[in-house]
C-alpha positions in Angstrom: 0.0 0.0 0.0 1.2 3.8 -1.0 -0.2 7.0 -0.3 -1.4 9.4 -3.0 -0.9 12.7 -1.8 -2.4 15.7 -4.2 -1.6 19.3 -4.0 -3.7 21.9 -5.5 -2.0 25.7 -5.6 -1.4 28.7 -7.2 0.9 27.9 -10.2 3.7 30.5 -9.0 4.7 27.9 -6.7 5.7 25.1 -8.7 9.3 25.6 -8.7 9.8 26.0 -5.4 7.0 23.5 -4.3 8.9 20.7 -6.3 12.3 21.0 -4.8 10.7 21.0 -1.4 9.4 17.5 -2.4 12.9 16.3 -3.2 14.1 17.4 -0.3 11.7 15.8 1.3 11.6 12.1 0.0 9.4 12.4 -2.9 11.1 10.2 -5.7 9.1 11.4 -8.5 5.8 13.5 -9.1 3.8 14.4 -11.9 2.4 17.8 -12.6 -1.0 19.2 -14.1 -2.4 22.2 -15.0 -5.7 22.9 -13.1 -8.8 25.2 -13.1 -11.7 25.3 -10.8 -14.0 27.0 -8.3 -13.2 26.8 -4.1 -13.3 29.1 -1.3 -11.1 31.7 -3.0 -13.2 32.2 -6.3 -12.9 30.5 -9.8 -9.5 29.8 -10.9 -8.3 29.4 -14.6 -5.2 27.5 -15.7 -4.9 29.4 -18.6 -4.4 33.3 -17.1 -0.9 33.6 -15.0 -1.8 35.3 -12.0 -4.9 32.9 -11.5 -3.5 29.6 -12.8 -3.2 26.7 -10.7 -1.0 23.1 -10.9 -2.1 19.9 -9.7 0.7 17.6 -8.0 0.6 14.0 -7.8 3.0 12.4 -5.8 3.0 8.4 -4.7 5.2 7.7 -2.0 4.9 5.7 1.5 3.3 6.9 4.6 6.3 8.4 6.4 7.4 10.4 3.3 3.9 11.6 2.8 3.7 12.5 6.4 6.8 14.4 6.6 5.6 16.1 3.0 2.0 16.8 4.2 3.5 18.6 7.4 5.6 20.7 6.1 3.5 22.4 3.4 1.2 23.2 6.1 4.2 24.8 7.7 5.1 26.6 4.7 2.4 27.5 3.0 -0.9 27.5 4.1 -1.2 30.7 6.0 0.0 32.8 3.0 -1.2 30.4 0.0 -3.9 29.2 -2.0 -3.3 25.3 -1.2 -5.6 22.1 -0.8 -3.4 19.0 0.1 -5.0 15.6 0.2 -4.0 11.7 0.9 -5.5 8.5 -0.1 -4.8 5.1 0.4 -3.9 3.3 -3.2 -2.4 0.6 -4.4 0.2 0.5 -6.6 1.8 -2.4 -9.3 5.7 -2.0 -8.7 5.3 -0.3 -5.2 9.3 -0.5 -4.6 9.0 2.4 -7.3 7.6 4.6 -5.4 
């Protein structure tokens, strides 16, 4: 079993967003443009200041846990972020 963890944010961040997941154990991650509507308004992946990424990373628990805590430490108070973990399994988990 793996975790799925998914980060939705304000595109600025990606840059500095995916080096912190290195740092932090992630092995690989995939990255998405993504639009929607939340709490802070409609967002549209197509206009700079409003675009957001989606960030899928698969990794096990205790790199998910040390990831999911320190993006809350980082970023939450000043950021548009939604962070979210599932259970998944995974063919070829020693990938990941």
């Amino acid at each position: 079993m793996r975790k799925l963890l998914t980060v939705v944010c304000e595109a600025a961040l990606e840059d500095t967003l995916l080096r912190d997941l290195e740092t932090l154990g992630a092995r690989g991650y995939t990255v998405t443009d993504a639009r929607g509507k939340g709490s802070r308004g409609r967002r549209d992946a197509t206009w700079g200041p409003h675009a957001n990424i989606r960030i899928e990373v698969l990794c096990n628990a205790p790199t998910a846990g040390a990831i999911t805590e320190a993006l809350r430490e980082r970023y939450y108070d000043n950021y548009s972020m939604v962070l979210f973990v599932a259970d998944v399994e995974v063919l070829r988990p020693e990938k990941f």
